[in-house]
Structures are given as C-alpha cells and as structure tokens.
N, CA, C and O atoms as a GROMACS GRO file, in nm:
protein
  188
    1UNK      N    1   0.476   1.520   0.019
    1UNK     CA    2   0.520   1.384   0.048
    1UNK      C    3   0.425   1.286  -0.020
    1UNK      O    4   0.308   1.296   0.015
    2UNK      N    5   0.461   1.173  -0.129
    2UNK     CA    6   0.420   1.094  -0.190
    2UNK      C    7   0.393   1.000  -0.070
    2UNK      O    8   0.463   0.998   0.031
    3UNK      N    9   0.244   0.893  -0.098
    3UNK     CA   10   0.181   0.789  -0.057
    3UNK      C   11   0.302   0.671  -0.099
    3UNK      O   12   0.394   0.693  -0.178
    4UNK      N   13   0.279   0.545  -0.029
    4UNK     CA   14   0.357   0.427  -0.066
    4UNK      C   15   0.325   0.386  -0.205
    4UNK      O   16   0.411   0.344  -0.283
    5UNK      N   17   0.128   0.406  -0.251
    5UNK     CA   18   0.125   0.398  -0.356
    5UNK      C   19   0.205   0.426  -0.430
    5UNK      O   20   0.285   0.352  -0.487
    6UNK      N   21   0.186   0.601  -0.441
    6UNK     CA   22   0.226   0.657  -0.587
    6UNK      C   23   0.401   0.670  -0.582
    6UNK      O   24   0.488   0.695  -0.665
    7UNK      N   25   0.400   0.647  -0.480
    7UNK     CA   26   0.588   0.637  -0.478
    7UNK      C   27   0.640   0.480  -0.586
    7UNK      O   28   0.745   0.465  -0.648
    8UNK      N   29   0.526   0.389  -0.572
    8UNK     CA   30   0.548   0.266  -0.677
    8UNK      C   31   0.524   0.266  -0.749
    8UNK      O   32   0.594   0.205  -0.829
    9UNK      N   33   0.414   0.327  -0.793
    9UNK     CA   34   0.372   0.403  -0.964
    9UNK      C   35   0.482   0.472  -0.998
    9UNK      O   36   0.530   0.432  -1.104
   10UNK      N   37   0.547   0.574  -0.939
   10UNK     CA   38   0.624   0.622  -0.994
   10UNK      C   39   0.764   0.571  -1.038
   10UNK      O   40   0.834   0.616  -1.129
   11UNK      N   41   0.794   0.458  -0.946
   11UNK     CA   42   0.893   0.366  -0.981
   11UNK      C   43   0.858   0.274  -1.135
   11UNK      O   44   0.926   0.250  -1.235
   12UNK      N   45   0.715   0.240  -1.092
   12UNK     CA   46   0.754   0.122  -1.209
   12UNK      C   47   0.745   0.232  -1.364
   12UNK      O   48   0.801   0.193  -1.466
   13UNK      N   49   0.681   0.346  -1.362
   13UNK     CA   50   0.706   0.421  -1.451
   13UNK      C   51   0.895   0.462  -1.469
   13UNK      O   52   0.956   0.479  -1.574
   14UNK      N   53   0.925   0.466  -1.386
   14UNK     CA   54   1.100   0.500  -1.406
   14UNK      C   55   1.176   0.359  -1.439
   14UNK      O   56   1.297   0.354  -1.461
   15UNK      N   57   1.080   0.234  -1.441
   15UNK     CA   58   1.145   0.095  -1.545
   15UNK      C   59   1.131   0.019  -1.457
   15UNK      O   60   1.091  -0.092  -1.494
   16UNK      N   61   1.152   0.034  -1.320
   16UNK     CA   62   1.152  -0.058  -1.168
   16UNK      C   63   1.041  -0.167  -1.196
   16UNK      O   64   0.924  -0.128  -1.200
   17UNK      N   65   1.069  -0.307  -1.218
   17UNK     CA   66   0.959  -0.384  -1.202
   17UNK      C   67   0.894  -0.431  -1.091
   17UNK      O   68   0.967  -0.423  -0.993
   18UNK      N   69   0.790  -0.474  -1.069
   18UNK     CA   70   0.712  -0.542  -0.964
   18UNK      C   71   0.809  -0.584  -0.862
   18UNK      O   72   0.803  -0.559  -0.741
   19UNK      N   73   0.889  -0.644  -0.918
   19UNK     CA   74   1.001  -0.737  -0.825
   19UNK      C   75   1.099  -0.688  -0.753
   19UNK      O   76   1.142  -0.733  -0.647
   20UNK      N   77   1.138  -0.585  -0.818
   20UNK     CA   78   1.240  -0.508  -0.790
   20UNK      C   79   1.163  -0.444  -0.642
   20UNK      O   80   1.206  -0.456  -0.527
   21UNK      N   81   1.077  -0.397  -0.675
   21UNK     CA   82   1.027  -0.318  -0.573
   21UNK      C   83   0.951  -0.399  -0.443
   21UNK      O   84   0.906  -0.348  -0.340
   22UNK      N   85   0.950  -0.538  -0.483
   22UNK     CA   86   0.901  -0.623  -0.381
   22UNK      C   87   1.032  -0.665  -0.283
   22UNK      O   88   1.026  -0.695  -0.164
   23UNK      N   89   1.157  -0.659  -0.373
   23UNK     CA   90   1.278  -0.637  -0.298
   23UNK      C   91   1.356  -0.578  -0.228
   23UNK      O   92   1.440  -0.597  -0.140
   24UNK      N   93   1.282  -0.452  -0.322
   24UNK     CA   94   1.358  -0.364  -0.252
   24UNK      C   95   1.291  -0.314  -0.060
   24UNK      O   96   1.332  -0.255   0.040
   25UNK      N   97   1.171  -0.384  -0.109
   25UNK     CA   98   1.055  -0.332   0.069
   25UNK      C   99   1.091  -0.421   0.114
   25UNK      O  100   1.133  -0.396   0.227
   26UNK      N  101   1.103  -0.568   0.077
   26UNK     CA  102   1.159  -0.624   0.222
   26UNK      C  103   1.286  -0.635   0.259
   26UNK      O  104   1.298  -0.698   0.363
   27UNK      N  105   1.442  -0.574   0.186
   27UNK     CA  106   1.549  -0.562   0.234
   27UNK      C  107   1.576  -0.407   0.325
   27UNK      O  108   1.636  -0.407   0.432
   28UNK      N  109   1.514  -0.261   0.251
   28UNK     CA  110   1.551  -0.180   0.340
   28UNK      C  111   1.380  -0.094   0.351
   28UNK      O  112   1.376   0.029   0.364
   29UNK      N  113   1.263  -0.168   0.345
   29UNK     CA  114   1.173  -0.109   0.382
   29UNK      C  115   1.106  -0.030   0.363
   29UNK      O  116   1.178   0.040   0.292
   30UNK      N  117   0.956   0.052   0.376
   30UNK     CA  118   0.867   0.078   0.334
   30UNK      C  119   0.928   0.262   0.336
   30UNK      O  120   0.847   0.326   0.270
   31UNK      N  121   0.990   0.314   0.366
   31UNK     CA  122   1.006   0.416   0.404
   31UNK      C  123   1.152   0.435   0.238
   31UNK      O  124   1.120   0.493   0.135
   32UNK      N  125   1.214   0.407   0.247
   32UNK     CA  126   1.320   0.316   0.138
   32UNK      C  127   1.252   0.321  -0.003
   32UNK      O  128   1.303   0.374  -0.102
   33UNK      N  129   1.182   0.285  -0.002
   33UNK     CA  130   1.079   0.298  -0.120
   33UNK      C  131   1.033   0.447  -0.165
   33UNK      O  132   1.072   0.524  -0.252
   34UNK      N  133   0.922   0.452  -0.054
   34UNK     CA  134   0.870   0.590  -0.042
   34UNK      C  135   0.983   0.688  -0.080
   34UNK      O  136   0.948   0.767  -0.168
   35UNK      N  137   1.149   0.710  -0.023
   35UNK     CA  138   1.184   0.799  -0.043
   35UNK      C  139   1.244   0.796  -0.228
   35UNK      O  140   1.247   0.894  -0.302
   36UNK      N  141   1.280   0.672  -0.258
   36UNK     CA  142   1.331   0.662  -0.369
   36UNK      C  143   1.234   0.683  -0.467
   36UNK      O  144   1.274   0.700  -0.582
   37UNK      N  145   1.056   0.686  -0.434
   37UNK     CA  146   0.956   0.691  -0.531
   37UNK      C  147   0.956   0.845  -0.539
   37UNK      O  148   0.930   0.907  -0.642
   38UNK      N  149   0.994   0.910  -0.396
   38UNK     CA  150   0.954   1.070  -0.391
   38UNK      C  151   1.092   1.112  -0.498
   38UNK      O  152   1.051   1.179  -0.593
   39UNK      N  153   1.209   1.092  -0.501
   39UNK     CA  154   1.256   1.085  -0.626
   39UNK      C  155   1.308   1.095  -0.731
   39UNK      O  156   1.409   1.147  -0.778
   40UNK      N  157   1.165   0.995  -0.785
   40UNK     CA  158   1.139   0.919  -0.941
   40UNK      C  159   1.066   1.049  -0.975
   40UNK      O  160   1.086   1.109  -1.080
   41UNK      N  161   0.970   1.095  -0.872
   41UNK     CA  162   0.893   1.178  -0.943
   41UNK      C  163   0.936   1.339  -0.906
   41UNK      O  164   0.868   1.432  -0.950
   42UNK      N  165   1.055   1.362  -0.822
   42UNK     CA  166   1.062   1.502  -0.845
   42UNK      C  167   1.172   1.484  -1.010
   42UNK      O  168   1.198   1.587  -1.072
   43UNK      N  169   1.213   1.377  -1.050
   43UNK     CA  170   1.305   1.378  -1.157
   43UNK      C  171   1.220   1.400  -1.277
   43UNK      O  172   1.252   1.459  -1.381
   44UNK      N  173   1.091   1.335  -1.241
   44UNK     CA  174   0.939   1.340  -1.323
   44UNK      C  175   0.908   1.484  -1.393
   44UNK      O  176   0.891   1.528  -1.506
   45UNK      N  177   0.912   1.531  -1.257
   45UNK     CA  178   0.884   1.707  -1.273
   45UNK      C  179   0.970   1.804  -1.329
   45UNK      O  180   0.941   1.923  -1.345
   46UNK      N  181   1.096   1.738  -1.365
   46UNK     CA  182   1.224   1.849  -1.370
   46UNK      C  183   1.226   1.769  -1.515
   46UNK      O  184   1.344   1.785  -1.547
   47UNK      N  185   1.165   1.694  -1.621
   47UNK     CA  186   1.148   1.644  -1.740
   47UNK      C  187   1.092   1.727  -1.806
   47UNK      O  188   1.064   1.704  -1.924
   0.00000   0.00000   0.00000
C-alpha cells in the first residue's frame, strides 16, 4: 500500500498536474487519491 505521498508522485508522473490532484482531494478525498496513485504505479510496474 502506497503513502499519500508517493501515490502523488506517481500521479504527477502519469501527467496529473498539481491541480488536478488538489481537486481531485478535496471533491472525493484523501483515500481517492491514494487509491488512484496505487494504480498509476501498479500500471508503472506492468511497463
């Protein structure tokens, strides 16, 4: 299980900007993130 960090590293590496992701935490939340960062980077791994 990815940190909130690296779940946003891994977003803005998949193109997601700053903003996007500042949007996306305060419409469906910190957990929302996390799962969409966990992922960015199992898609990371399967590259």
């Amino acid at each position: 299980m990815a940190t909130y960090g690296e779940a946003v590293k891994a977003l803005l590496r998949a193109g997601f900007t700053h903003r996007d992701i500042i949007d996306l935490t305060n419409a469906d939340g910190r957990d929302a993130v996390k799962k969409l960062g966990e992922d960015a980077i199992k898609e990371e791994s399967n590259e």
